[in-house]
C-alpha positions as a Markdown table, in Angstrom:
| # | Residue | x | y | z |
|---|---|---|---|---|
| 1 | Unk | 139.5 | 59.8 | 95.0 |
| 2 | Unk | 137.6 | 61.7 | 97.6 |
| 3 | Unk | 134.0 | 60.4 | 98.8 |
| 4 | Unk | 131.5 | 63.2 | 98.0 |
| 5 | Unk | 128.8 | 61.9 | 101.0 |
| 6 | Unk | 126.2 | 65.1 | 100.1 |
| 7 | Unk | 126.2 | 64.8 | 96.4 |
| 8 | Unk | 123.3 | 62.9 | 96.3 |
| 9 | Unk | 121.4 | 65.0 | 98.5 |
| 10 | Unk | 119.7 | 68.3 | 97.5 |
| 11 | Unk | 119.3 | 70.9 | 100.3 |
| 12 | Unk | 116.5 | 73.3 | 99.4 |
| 13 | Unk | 117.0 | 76.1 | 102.8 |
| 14 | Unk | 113.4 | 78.1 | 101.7 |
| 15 | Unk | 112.8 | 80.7 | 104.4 |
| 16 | Unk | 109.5 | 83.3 | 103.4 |
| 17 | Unk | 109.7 | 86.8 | 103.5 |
| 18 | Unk | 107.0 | 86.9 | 106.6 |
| 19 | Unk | 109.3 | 84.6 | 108.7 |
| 20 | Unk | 112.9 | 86.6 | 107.5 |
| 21 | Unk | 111.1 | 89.7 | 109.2 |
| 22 | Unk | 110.5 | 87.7 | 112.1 |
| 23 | Unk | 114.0 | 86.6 | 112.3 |
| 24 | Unk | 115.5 | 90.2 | 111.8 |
| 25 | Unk | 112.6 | 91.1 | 114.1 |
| 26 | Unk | 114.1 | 88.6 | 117.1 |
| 27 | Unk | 117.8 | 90.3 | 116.4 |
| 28 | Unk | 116.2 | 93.6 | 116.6 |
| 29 | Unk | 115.0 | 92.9 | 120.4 |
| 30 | Unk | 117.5 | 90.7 | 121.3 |
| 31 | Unk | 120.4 | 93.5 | 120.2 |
| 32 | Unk | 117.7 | 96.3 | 121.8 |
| 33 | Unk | 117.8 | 94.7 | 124.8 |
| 34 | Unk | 121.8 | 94.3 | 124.8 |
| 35 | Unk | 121.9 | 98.0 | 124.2 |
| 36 | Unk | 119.1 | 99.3 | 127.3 |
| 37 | Unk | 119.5 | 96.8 | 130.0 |
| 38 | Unk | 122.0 | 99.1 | 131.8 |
| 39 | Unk | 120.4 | 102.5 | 131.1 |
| 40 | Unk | 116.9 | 100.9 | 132.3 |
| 41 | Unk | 118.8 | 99.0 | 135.0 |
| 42 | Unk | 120.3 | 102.4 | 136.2 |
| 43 | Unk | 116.8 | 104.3 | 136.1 |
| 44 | Unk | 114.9 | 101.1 | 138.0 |
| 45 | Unk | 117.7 | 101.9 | 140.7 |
| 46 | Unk | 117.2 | 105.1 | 141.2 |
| 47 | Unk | 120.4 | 106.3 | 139.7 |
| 48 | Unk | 119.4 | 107.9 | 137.2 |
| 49 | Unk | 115.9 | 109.9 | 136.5 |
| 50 | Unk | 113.9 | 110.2 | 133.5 |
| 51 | Unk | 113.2 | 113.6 | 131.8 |
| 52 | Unk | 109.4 | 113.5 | 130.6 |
| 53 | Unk | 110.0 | 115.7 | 127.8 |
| 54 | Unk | 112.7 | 117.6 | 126.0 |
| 55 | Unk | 113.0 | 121.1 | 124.7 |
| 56 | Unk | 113.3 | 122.2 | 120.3 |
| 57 | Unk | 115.1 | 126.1 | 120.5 |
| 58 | Unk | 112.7 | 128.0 | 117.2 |
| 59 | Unk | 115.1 | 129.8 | 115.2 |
| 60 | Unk | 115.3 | 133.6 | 115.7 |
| 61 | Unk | 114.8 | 134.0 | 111.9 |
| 62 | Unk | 111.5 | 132.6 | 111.8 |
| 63 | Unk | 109.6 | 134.8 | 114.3 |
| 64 | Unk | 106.4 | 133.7 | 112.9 |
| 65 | Unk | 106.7 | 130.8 | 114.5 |
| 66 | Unk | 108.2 | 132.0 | 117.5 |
| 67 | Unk | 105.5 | 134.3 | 118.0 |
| 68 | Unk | 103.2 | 131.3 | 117.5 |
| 69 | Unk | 105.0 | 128.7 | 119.6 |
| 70 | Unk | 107.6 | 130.6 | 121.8 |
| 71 | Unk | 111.0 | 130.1 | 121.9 |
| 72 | Unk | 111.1 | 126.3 | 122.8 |
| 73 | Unk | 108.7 | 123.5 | 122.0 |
| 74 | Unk | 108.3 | 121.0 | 124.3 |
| 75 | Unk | 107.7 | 117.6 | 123.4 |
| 76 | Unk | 106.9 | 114.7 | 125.7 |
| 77 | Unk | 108.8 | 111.2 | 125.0 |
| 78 | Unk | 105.0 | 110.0 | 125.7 |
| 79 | Unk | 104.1 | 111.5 | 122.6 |
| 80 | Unk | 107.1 | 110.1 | 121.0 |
| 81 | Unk | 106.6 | 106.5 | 122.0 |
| 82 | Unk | 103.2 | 106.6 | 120.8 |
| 83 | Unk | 104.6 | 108.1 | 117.3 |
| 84 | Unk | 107.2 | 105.2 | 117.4 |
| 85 | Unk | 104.3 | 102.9 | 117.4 |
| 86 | Unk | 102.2 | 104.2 | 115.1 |
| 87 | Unk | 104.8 | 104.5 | 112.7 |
| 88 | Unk | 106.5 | 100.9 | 113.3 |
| 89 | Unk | 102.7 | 99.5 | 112.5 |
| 90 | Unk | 102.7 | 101.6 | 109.7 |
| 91 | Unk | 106.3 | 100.5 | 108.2 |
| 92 | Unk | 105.0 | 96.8 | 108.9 |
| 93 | Unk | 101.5 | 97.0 | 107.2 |
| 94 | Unk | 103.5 | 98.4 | 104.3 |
| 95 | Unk | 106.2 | 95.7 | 104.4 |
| 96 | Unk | 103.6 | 92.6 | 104.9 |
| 97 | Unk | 101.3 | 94.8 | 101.8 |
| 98 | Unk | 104.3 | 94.5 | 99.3 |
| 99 | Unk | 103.9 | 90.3 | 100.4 |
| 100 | Unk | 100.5 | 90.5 | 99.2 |
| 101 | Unk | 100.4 | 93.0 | 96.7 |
| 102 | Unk | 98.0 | 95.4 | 98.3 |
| 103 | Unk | 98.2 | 99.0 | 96.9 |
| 104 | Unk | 100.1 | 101.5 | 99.2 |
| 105 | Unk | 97.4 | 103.9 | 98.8 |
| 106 | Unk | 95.0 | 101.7 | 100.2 |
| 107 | Unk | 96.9 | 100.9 | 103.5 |
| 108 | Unk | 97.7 | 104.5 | 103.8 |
| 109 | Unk | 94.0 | 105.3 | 103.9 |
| 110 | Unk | 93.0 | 102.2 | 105.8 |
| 111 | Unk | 95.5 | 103.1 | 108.6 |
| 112 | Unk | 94.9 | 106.9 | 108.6 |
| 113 | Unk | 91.6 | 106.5 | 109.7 |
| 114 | Unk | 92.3 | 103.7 | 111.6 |
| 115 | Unk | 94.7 | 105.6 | 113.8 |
| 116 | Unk | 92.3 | 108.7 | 114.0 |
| 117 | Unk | 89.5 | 106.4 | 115.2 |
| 118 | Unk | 92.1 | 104.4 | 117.3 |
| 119 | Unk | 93.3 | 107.3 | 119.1 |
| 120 | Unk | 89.2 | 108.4 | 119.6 |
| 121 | Unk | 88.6 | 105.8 | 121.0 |
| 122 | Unk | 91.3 | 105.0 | 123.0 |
| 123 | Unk | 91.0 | 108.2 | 124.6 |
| 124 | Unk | 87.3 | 108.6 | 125.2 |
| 125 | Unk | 87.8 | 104.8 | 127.0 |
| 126 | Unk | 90.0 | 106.4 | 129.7 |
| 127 | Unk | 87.8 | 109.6 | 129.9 |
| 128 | Unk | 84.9 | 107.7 | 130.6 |
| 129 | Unk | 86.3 | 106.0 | 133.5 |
| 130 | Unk | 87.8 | 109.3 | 134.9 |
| 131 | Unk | 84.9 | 111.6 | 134.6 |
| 132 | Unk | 85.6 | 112.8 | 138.0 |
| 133 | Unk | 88.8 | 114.1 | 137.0 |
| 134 | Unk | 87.8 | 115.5 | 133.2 |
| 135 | Unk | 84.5 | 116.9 | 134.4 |
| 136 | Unk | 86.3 | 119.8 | 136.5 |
| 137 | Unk | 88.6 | 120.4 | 133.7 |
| 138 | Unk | 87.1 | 118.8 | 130.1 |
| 139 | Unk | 89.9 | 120.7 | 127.7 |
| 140 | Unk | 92.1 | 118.6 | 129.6 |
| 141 | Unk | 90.6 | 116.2 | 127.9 |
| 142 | Unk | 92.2 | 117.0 | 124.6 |
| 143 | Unk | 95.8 | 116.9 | 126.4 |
| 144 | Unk | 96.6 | 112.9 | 125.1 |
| 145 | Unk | 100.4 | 113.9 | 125.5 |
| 146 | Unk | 100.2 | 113.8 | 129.3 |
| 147 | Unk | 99.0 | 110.2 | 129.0 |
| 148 | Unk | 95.7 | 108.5 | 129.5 |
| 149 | Unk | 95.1 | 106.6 | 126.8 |
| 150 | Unk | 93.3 | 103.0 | 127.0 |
| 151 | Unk | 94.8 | 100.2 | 124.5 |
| 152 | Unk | 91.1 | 98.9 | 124.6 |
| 153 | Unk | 89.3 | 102.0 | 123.6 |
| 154 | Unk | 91.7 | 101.9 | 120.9 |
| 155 | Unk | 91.4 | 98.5 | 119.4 |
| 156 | Unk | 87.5 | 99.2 | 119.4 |
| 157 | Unk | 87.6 | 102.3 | 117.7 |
| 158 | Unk | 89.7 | 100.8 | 115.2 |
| 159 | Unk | 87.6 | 97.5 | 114.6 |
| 160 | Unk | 85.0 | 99.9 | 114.4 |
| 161 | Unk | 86.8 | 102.1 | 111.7 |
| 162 | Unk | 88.0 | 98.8 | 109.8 |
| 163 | Unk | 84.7 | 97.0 | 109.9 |
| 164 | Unk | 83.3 | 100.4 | 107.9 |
| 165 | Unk | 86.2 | 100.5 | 105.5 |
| 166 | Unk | 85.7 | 96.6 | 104.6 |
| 167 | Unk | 82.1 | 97.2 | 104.1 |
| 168 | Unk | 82.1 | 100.4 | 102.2 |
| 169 | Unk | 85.2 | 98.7 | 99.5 |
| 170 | Unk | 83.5 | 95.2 | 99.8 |
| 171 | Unk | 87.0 | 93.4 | 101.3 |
| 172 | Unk | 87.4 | 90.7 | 103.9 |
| 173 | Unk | 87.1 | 91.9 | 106.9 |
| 174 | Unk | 88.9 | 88.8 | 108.9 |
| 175 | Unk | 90.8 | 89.3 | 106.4 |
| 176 | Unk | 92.1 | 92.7 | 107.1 |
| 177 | Unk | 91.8 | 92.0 | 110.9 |
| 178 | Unk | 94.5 | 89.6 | 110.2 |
| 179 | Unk | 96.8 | 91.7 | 108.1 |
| 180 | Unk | 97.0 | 94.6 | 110.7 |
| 181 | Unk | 97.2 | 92.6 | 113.4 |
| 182 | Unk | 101.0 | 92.6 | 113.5 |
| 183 | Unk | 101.5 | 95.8 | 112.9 |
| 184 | Unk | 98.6 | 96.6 | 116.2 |
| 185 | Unk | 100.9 | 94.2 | 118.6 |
| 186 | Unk | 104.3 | 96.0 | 117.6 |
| 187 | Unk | 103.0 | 99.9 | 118.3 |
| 188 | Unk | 102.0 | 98.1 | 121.0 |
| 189 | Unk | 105.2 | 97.2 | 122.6 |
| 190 | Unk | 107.1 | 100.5 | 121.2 |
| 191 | Unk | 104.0 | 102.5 | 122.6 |
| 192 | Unk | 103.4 | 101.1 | 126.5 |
| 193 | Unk | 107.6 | 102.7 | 126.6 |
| 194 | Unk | 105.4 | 105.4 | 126.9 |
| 195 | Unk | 104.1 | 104.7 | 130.5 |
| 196 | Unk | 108.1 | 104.1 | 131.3 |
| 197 | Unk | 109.0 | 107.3 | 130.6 |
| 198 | Unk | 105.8 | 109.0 | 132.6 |
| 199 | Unk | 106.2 | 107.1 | 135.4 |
| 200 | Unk | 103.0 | 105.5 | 135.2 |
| 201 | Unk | 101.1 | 102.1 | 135.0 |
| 202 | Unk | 103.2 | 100.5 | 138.0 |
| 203 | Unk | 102.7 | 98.3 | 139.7 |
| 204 | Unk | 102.7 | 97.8 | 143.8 |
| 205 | Unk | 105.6 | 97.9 | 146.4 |
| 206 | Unk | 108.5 | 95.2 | 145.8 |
| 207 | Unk | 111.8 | 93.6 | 146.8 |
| 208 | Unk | 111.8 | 91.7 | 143.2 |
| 209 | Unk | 115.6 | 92.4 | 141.6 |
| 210 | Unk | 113.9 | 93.7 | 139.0 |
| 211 | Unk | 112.1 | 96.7 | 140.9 |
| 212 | Unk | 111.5 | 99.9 | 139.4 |
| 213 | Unk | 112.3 | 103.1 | 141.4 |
| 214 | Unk | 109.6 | 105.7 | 141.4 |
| 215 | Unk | 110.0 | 109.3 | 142.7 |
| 216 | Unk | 108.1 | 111.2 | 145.3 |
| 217 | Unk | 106.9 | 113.4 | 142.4 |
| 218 | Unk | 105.4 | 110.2 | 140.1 |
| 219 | Unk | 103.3 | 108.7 | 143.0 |
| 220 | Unk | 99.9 | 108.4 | 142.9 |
| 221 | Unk | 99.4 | 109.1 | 146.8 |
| 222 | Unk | 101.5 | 111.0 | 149.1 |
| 223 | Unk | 100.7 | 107.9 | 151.4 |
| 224 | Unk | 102.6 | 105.8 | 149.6 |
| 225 | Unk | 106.3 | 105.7 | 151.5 |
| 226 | Unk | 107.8 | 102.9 | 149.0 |
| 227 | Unk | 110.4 | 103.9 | 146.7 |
| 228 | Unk | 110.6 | 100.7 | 144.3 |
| 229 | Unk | 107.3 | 99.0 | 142.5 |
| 230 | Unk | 106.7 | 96.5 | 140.4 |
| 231 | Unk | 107.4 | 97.7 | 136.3 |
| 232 | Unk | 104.0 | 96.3 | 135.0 |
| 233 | Unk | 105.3 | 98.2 | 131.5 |
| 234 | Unk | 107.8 | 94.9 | 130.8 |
| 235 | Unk | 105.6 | 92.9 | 132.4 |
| 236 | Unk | 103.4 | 93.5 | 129.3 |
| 237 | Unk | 106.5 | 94.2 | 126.9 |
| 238 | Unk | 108.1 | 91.1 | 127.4 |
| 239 | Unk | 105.1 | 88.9 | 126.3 |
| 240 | Unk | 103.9 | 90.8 | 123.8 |
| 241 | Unk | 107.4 | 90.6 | 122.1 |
| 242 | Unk | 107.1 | 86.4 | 122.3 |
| 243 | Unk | 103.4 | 86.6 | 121.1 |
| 244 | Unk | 104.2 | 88.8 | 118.4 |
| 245 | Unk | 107.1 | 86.7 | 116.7 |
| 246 | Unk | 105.3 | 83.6 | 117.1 |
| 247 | Unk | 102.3 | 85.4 | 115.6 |
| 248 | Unk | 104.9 | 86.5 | 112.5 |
| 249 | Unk | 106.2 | 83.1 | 112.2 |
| 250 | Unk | 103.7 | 81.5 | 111.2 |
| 251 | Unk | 101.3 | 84.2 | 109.9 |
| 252 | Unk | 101.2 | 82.2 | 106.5 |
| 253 | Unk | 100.8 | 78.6 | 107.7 |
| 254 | Unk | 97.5 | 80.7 | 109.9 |
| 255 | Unk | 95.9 | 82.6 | 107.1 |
| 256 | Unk | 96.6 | 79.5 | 104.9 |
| 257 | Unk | 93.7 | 77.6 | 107.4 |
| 258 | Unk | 91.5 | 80.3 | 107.4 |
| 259 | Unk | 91.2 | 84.1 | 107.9 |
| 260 | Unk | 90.5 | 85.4 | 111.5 |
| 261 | Unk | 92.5 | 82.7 | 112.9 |
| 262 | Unk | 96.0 | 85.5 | 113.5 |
| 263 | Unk | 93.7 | 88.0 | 115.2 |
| 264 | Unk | 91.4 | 85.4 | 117.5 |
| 265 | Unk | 95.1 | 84.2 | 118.7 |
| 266 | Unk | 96.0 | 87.8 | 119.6 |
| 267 | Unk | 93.4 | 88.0 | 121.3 |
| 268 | Unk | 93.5 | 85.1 | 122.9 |
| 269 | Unk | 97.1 | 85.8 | 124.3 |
| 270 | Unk | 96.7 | 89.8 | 125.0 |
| 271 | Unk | 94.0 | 89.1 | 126.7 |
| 272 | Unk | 95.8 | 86.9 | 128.7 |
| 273 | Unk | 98.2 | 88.8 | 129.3 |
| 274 | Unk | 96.6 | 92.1 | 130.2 |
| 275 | Unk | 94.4 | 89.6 | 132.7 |
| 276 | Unk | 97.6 | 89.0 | 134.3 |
| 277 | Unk | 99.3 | 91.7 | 134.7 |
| 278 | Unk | 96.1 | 94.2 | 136.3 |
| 279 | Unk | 96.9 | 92.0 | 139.2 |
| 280 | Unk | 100.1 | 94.2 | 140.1 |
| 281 | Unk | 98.7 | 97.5 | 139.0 |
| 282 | Unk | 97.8 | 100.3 | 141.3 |
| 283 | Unk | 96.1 | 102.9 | 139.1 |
| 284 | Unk | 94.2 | 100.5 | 137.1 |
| 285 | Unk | 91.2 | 101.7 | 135.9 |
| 286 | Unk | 88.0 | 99.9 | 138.1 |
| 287 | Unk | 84.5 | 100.8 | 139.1 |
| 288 | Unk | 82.3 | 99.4 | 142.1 |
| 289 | Unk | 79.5 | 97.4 | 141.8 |
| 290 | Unk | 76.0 | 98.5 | 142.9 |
| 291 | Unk | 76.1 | 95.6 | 145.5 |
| 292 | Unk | 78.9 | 93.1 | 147.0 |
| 293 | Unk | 78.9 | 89.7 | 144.7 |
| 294 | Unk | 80.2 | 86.5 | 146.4 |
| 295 | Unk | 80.4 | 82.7 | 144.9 |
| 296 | Unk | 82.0 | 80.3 | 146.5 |
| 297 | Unk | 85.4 | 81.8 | 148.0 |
| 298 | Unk | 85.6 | 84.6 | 145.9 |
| 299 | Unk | 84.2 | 88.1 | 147.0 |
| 300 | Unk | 83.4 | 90.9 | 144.0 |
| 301 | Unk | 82.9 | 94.7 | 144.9 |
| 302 | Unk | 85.0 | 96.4 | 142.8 |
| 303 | Unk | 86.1 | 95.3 | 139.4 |
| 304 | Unk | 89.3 | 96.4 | 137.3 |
| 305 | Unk | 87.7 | 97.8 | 133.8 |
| 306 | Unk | 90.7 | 96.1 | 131.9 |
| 307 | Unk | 90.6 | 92.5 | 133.4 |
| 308 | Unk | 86.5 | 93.1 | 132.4 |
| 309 | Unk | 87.7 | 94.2 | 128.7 |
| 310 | Unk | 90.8 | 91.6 | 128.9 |
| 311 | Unk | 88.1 | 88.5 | 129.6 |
| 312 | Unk | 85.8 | 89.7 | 126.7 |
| 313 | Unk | 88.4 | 90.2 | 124.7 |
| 314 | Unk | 89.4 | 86.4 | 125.3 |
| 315 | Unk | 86.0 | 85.1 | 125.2 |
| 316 | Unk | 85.8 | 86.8 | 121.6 |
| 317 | Unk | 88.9 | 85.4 | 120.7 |
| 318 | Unk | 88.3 | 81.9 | 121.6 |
| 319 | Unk | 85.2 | 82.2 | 119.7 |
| 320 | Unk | 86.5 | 83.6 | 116.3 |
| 321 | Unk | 89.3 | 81.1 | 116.6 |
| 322 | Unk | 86.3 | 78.2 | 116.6 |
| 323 | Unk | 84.1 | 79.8 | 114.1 |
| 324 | Unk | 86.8 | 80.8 | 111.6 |
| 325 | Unk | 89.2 | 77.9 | 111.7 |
| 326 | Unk | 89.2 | 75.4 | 108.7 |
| 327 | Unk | 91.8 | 73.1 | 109.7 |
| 328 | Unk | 93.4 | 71.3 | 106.6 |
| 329 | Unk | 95.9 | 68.2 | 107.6 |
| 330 | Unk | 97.6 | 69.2 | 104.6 |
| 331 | Unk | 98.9 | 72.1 | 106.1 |
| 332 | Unk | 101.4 | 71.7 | 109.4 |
| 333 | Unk | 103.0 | 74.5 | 111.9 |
């Protein structure tokens, strides 16, 4: 008769429904990156060029809107990146509600108004810093399909617009920072595609394998004789995808501790991140300082706006993280 070694074992395989998205998450990029690698590797070789924008023929039949729109509409893949992200956040939210058995109607009101204040903000964060450009035109201001848009501008107008919400309904705010914070890092990474497609956000001149051709037309400067940069857009991507499925994986053994604890590390970590990779930008957003500030070896006249907003946004992540975080032994990552 057989020996049945396992029969006095019992194995329980328990896997959550936050960490199953996380898995089907990390299949999702890995097969995503499968499937672009050559089409991005032909475009970084200058093989192939990206269209901005693509054309939707209006029907004859409907000549109100033709009359209204014109024969074509126009639509950026800036735009649509941004839409990607939204909507991603938006199916996530939903997703990680049904976990917690939060009404859909309150995260569809929650992240309405979060995205309308979100895309405020993150606007009038990039206008501010470009006045010299927007003060000779300001209705180009309204034109966020051409790009300009500032991640930080965004995440402040939407802590702004969250922080109301919470107060005026009397929920948790670390709470909710905590629940939408996976959702914020994913139309992230679907969103900064947009800079990819506009040519924009790279960084300076490189040999790297990995370089990323730029035409004549895309260059900030005529000066600029270069033809491959650095692609700060993965340089961004690529972390933010680790970050965010670490965050996912253990979102419940975090908001088991304590709430605030998922957002502080996001913080933390973008902030990090954005830190870093300002160093290899060449349209990054700066301003110069009334007078020239040296300590020690280093020499301050200029300052890049987003390695300013990344180290605040660090500092205040370092210090929610402190403040909020109950650890209980009980409970192991």
């Amino acid at each position: 008769m057989p020996v049945n070694f396992f029969k006095n074992f019992n194995f329980k395989i328990r896997i959550s429904k936050i960490r199953l998205m996380s898995i089907y998450f990390f299949i999702f990029f890995l097969i995503s990156s499968l499937l672009l690698f050559f089409p991005i590797k032909e475009v970084f070789e200058g093989k192939s060029k990206l269209e901005q924008q693509f054309g939707i023929s209006i029907p004859e039949n409907i000549p109100f809107l033709s009359n209204i729109l014109g024969n074509t509409i126009n639509i950026r893949y800036y735009a649509v990146c941004i839409l990607i992200g939204v909507l991603s956040g938006y199916i996530l939210t939903l997703k990680l509600s049904k976990v917690y058995k939060i009404a859909g109607t309150v995260i569809d009101r929650l992240l309405l108004g979060i995205t309308v204040f979100g895309l405020i903000g993150a606007r009038l964060f990039y206008v501010i810093f470009n006045l010299k450009i927007f003060i000779l035109e300001p209705i180009s201001i309204l034109f966020v399909w051409l790009g300009g848009l500032a991640i930080f501008g965004a995440i402040l107008g939407s802590a702004l617009y969250l922080y109301l919400y919470c107060n005026r309904f009397k929920f948790n705010f670390y709470e909710f920072l905590d629940f939408l914070t996976p959702g914020l890092l994913l139309g992230q990474i679907f969103g900064r595609f947009g800079n990819f497609f506009n040519y924009e956000s790279y960084g300076g001149p490189t040999s790297a394998y990995w370089k990323m051709y730029v035409p004549q037309t895309a260059k900030i400067s005529e000066n600029v004789n270069q033809e491959y940069f650095h692609p700060t857009f993965l340089y961004e991507v690529i972390p933010n995808i680790f970050v965010f499925l670490f965050i996912l994986w253990f979102y419940e053994k975090l908001t088991l501790r304590r709430s605030g604890l998922v957002f502080g590390l996001y913080c933390i970590c973008y902030g990090s991140i954005r830190f870093c990779t300002e160093f290899f930008r060449i349209d990054a957003l700066r301003f110069d300082l009334p007078t020239r500030i040296t300590f020690s070896v280093l020499d301050f006249q200029t300052v890049y706006v987003s390695q300013l907003c990344a180290s605040i946004m660090c500092i205040v992540g370092i210090i929610l993280v402190q403040k909020r975080k109950n650890w209980n032994t009980s409970v192991t990552l």
